[in-house]
PyMOL commands that place a pseudoatom at each C-alpha (Angstrom):
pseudoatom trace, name=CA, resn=UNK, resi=1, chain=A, elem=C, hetatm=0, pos=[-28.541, 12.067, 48.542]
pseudoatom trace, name=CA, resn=UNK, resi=2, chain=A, elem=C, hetatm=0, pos=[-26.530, 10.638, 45.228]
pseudoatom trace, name=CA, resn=UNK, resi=3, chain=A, elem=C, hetatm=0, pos=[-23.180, 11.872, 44.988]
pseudoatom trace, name=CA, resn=UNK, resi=4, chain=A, elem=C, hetatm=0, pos=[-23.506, 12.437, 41.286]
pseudoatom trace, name=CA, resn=UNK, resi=5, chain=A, elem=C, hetatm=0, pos=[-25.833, 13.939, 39.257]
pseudoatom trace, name=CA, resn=UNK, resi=6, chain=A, elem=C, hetatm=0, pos=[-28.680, 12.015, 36.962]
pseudoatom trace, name=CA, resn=UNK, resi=7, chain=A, elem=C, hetatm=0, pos=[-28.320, 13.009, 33.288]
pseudoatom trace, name=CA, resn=UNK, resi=8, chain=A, elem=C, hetatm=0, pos=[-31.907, 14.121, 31.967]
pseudoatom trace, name=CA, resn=UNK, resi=9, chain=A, elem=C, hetatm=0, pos=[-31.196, 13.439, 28.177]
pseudoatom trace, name=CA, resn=UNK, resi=10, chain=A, elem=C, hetatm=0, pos=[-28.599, 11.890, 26.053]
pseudoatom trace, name=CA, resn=UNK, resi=11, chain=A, elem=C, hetatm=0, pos=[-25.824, 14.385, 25.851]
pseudoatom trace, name=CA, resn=UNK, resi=12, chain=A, elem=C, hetatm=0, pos=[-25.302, 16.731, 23.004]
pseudoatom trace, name=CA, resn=UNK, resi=13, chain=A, elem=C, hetatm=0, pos=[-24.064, 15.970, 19.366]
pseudoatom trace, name=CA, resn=UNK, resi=14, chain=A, elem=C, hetatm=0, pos=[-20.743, 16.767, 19.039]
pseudoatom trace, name=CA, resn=UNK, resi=15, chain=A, elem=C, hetatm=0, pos=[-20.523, 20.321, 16.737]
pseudoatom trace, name=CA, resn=UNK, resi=16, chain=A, elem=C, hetatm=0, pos=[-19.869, 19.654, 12.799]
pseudoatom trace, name=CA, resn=UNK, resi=17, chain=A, elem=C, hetatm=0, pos=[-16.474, 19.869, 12.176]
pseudoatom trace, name=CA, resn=UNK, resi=18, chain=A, elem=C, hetatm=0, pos=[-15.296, 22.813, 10.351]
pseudoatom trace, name=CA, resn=UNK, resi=19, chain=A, elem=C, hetatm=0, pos=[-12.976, 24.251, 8.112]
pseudoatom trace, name=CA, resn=UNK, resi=20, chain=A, elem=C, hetatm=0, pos=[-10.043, 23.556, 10.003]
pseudoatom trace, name=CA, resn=UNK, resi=21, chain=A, elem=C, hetatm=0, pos=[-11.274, 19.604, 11.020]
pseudoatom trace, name=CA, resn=UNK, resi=22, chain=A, elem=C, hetatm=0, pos=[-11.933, 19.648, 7.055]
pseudoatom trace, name=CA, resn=UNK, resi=23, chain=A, elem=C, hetatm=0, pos=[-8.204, 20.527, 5.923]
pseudoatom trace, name=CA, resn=UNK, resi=24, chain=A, elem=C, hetatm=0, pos=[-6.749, 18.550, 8.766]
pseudoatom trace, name=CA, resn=UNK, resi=25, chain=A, elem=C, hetatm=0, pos=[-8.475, 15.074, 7.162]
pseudoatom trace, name=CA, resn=UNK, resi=26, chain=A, elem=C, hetatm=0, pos=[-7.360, 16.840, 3.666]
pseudoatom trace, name=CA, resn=UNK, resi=27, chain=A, elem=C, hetatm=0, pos=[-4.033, 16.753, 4.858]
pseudoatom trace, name=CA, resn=UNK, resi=28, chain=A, elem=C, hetatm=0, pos=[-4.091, 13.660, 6.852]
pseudoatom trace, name=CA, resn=UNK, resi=29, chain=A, elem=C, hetatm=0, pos=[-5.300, 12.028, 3.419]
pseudoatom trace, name=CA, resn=UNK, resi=30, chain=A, elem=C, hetatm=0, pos=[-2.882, 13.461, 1.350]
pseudoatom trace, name=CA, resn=UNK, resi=31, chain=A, elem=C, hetatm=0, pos=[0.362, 12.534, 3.544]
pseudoatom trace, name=CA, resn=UNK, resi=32, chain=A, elem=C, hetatm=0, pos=[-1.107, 8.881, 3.401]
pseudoatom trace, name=CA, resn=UNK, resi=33, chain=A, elem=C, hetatm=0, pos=[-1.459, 8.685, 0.471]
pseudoatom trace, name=CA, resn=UNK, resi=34, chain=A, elem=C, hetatm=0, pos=[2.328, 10.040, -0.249]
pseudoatom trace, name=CA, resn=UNK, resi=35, chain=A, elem=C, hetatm=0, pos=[3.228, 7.382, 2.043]
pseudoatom trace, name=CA, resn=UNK, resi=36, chain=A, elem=C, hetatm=0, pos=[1.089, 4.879, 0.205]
pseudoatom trace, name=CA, resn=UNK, resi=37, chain=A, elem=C, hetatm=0, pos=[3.082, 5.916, -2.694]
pseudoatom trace, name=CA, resn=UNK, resi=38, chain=A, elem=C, hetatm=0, pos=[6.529, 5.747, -0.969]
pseudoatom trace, name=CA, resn=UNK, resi=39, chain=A, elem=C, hetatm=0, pos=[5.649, 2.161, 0.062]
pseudoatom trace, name=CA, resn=UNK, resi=40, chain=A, elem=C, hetatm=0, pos=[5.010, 1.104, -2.913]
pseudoatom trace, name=CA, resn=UNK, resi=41, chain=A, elem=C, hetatm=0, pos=[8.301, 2.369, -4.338]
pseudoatom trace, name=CA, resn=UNK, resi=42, chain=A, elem=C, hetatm=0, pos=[10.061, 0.952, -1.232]
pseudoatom trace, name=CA, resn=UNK, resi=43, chain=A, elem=C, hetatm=0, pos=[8.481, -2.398, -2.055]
pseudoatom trace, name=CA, resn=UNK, resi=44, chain=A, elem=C, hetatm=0, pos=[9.764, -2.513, -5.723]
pseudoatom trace, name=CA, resn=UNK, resi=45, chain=A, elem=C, hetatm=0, pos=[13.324, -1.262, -4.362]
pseudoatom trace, name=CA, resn=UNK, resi=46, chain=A, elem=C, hetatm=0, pos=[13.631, -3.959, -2.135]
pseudoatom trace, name=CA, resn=UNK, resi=47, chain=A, elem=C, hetatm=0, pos=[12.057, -7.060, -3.737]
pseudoatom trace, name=CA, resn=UNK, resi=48, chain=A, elem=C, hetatm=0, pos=[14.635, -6.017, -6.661]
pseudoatom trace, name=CA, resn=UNK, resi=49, chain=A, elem=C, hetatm=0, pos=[17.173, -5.883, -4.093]
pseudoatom trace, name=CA, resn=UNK, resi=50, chain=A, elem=C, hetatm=0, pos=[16.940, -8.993, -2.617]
pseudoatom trace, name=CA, resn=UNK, resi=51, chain=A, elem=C, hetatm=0, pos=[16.136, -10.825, -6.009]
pseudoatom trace, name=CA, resn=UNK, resi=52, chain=A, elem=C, hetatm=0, pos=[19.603, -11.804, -6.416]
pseudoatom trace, name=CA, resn=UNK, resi=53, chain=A, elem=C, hetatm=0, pos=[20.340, -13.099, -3.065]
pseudoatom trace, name=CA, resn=UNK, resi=54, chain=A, elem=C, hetatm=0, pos=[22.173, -16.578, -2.746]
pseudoatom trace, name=CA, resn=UNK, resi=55, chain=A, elem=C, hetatm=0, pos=[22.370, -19.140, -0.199]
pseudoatom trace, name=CA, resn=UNK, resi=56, chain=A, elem=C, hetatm=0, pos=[25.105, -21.995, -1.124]
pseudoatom trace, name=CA, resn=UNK, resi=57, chain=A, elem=C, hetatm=0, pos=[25.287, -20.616, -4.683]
pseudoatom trace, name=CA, resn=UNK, resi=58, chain=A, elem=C, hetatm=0, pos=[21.427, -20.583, -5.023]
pseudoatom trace, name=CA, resn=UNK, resi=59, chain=A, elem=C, hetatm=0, pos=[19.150, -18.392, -5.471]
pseudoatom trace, name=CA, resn=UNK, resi=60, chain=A, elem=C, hetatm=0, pos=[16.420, -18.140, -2.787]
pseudoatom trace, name=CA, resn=UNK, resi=61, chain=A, elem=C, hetatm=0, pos=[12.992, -16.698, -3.359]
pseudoatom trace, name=CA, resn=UNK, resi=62, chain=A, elem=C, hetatm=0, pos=[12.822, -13.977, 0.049]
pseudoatom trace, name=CA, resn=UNK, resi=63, chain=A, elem=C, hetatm=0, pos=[12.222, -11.443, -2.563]
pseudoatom trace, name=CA, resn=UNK, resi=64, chain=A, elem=C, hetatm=0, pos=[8.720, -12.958, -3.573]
pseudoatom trace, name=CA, resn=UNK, resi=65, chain=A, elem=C, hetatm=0, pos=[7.261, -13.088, 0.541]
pseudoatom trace, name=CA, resn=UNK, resi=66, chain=A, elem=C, hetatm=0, pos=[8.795, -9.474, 0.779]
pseudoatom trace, name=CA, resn=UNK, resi=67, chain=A, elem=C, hetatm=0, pos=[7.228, -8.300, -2.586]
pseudoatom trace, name=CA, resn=UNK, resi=68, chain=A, elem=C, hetatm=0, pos=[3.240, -10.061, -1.196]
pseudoatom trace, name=CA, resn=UNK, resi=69, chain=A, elem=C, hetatm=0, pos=[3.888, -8.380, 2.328]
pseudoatom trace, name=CA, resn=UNK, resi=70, chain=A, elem=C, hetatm=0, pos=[4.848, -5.613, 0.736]
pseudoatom trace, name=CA, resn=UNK, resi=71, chain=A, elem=C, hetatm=0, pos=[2.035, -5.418, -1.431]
pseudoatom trace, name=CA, resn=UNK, resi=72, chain=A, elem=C, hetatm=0, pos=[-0.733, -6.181, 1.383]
pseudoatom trace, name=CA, resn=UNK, resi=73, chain=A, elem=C, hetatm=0, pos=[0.766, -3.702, 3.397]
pseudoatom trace, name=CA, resn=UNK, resi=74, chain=A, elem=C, hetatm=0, pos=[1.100, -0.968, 0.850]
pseudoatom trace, name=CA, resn=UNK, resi=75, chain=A, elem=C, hetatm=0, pos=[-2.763, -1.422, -0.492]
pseudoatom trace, name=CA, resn=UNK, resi=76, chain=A, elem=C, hetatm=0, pos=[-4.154, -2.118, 2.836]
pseudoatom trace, name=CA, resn=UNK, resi=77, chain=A, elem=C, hetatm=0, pos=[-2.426, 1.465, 4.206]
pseudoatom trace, name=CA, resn=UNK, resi=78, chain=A, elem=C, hetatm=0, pos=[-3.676, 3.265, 1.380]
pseudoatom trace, name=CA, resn=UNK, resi=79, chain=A, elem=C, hetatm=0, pos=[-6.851, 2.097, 1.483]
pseudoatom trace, name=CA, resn=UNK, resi=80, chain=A, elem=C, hetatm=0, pos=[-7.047, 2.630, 5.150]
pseudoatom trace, name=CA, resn=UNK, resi=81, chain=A, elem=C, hetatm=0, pos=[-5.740, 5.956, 5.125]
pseudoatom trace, name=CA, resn=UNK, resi=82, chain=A, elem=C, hetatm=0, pos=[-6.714, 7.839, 2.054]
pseudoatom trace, name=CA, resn=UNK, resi=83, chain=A, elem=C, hetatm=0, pos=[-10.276, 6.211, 1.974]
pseudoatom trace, name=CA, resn=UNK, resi=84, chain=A, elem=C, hetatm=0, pos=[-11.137, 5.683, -1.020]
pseudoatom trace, name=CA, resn=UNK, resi=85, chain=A, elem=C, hetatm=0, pos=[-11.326, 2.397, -3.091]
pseudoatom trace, name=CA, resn=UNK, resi=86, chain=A, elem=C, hetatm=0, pos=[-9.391, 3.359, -5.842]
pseudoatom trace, name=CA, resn=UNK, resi=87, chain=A, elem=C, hetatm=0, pos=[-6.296, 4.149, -3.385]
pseudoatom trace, name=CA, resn=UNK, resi=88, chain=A, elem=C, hetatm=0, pos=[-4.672, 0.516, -4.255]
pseudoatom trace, name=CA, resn=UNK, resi=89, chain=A, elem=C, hetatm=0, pos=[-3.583, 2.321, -7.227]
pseudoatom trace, name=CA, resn=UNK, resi=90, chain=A, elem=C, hetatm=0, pos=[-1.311, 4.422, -4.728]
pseudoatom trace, name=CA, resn=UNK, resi=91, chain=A, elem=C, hetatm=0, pos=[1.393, 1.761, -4.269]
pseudoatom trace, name=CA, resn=UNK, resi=92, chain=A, elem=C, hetatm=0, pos=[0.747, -0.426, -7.392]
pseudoatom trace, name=CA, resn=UNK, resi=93, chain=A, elem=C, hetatm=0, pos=[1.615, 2.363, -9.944]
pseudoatom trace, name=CA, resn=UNK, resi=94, chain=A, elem=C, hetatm=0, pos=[4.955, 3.281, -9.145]
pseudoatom trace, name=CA, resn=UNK, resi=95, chain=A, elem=C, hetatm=0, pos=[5.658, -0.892, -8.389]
pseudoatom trace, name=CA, resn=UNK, resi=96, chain=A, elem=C, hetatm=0, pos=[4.515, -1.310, -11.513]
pseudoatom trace, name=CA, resn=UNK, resi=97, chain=A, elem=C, hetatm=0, pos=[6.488, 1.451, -13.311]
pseudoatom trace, name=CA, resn=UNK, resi=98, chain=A, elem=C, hetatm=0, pos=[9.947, 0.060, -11.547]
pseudoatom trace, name=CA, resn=UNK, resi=99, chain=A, elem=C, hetatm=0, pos=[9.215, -3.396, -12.341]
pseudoatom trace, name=CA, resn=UNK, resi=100, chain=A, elem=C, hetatm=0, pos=[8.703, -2.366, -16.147]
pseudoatom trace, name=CA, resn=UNK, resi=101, chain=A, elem=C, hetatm=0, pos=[11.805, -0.243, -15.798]
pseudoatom trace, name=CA, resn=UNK, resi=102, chain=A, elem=C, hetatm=0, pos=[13.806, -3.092, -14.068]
pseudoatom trace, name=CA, resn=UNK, resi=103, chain=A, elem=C, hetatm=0, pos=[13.109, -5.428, -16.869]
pseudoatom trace, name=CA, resn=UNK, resi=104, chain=A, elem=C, hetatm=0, pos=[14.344, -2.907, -19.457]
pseudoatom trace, name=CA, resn=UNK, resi=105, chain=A, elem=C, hetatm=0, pos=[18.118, -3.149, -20.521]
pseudoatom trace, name=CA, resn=UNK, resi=106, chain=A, elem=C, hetatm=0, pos=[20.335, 0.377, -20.470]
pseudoatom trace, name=CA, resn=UNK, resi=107, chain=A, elem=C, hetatm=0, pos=[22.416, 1.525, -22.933]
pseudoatom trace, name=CA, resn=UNK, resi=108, chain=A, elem=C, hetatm=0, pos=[25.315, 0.391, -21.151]
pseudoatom trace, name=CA, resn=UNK, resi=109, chain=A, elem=C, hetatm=0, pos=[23.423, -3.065, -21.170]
pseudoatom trace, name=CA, resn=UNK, resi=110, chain=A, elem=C, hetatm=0, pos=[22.406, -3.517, -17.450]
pseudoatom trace, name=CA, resn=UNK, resi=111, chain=A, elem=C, hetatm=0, pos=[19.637, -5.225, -16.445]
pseudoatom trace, name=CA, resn=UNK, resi=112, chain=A, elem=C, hetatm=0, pos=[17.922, -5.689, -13.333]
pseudoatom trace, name=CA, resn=UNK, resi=113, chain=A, elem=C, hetatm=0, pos=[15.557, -8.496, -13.634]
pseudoatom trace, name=CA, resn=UNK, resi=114, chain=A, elem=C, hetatm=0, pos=[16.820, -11.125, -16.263]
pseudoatom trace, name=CA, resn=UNK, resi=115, chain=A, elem=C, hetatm=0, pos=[14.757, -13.437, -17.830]
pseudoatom trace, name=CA, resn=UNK, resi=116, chain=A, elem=C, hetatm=0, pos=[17.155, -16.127, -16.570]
pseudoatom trace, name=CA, resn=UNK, resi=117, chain=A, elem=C, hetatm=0, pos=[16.100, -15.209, -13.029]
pseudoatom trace, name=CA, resn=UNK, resi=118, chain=A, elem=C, hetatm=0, pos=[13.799, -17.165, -11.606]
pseudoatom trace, name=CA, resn=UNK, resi=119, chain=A, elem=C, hetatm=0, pos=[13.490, -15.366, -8.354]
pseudoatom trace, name=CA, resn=UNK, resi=120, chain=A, elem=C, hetatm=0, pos=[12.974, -12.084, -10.363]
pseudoatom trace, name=CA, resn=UNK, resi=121, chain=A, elem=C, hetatm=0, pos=[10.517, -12.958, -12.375]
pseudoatom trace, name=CA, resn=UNK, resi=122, chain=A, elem=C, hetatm=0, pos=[8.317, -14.707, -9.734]
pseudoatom trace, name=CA, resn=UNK, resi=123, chain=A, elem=C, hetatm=0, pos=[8.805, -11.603, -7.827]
pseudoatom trace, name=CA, resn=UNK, resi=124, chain=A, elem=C, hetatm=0, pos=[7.142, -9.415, -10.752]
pseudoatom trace, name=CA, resn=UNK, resi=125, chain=A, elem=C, hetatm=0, pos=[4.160, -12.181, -11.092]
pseudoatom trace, name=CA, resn=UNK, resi=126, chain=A, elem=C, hetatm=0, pos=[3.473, -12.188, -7.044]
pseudoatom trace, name=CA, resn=UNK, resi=127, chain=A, elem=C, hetatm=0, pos=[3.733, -8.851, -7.092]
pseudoatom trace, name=CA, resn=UNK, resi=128, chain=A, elem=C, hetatm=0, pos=[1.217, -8.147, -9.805]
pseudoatom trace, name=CA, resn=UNK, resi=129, chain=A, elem=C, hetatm=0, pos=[-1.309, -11.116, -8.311]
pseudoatom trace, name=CA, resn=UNK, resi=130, chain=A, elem=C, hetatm=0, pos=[-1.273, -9.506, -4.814]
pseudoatom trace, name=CA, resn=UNK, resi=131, chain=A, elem=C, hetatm=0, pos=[-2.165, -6.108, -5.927]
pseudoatom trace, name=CA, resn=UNK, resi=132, chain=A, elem=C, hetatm=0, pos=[-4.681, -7.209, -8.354]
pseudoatom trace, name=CA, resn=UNK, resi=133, chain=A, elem=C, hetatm=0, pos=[-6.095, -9.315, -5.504]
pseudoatom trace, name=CA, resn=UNK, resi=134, chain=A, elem=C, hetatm=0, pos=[-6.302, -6.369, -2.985]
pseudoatom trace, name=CA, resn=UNK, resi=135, chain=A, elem=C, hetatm=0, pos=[-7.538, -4.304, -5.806]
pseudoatom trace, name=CA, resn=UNK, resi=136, chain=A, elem=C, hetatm=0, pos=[-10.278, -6.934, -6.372]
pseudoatom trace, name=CA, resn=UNK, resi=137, chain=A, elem=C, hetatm=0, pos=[-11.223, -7.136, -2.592]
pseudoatom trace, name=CA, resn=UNK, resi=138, chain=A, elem=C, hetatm=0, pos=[-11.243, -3.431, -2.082]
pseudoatom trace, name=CA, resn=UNK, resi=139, chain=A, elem=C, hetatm=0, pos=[-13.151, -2.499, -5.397]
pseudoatom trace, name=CA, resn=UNK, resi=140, chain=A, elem=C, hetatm=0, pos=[-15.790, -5.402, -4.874]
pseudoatom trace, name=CA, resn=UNK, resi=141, chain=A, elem=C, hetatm=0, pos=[-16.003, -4.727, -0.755]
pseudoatom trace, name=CA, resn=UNK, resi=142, chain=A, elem=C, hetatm=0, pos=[-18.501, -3.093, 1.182]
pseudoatom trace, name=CA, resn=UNK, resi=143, chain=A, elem=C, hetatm=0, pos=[-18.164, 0.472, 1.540]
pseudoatom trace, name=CA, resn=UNK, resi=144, chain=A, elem=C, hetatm=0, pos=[-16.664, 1.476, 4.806]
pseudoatom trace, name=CA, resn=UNK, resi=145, chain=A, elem=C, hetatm=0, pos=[-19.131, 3.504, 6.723]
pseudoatom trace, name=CA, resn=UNK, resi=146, chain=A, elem=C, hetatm=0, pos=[-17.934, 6.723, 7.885]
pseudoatom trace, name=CA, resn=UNK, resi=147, chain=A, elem=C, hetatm=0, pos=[-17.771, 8.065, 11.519]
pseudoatom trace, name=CA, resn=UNK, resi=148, chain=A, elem=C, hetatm=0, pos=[-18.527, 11.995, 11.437]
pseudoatom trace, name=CA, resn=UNK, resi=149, chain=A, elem=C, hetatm=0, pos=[-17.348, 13.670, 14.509]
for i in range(1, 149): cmd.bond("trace and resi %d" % i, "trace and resi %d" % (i + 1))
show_as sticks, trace
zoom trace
């Protein structure tokens, strides 16, 4: 006599989620995509940062790998998260709006990224590449295919 019991079928679909499984993945989309957003502001803040640091009187370039890992990881967590192709746009907007800013002198004639800064302006021309090239793969990817329930 067998301990445990034979299954007859295959076991039941799982129910359709419902309102409330609906506004939870609303929500869930919407805080990553805030965070998508934070990232990429986090990723301009620091790569401008870090694009004056000097080793020996030198300038090294550890804001460029920090502005491409940035990048990746900011594009590839908004993609991931709010689902949706066009969610590169997340991070690279408000990059793109401090980088502009950055290179814009104030009235009291301080500027952030000079044109005599190497490290600065490689940073903004990384920067750019990488999220046009995770733009490009996530636009021109296949689809992901979605798991209901």
């Amino acid at each position: 006599m067998p301990v445990v019991e034979e299954e007859t079928g295959p076991p039941p679909p799982p129910p359709p989620p419902g309102r409330t499984g609906w506004l939870l993945d609303l929500g869930l989309r919407l805080v990553g995509g805030l965070v998508a957003v934070v990232g990429g502001v986090l990723t301009a803040l620091l790569g401008l940062l870090l694009s004056t640091v000097r080793v020996g009187g030198h300038l090294i370039g550890v804001s460029v790998a920090v502005t491409i890992v940035g990048a990746i990881a900011a594009s590839w967590f908004a993609y991931a998260t709010v689902g949706r192709k066009w969610a590169v746009a997340l991070p690279a907007l408000p990059w793109f709006v401090l980088m502009a800013l950055a290179a814009v002198r104030t009235a009291e004639g301080d500027l952030l990224v000079a044109g005599d800064n190497w490290v600065g302006l490689a940073m903004i021309t990384t920067g750019a590449m990488t999220f046009a090239v995770m733009a490009f793969r996530q636009i021109l990817g296949p689809s992901p295919r979605r798991h209901d329930g």
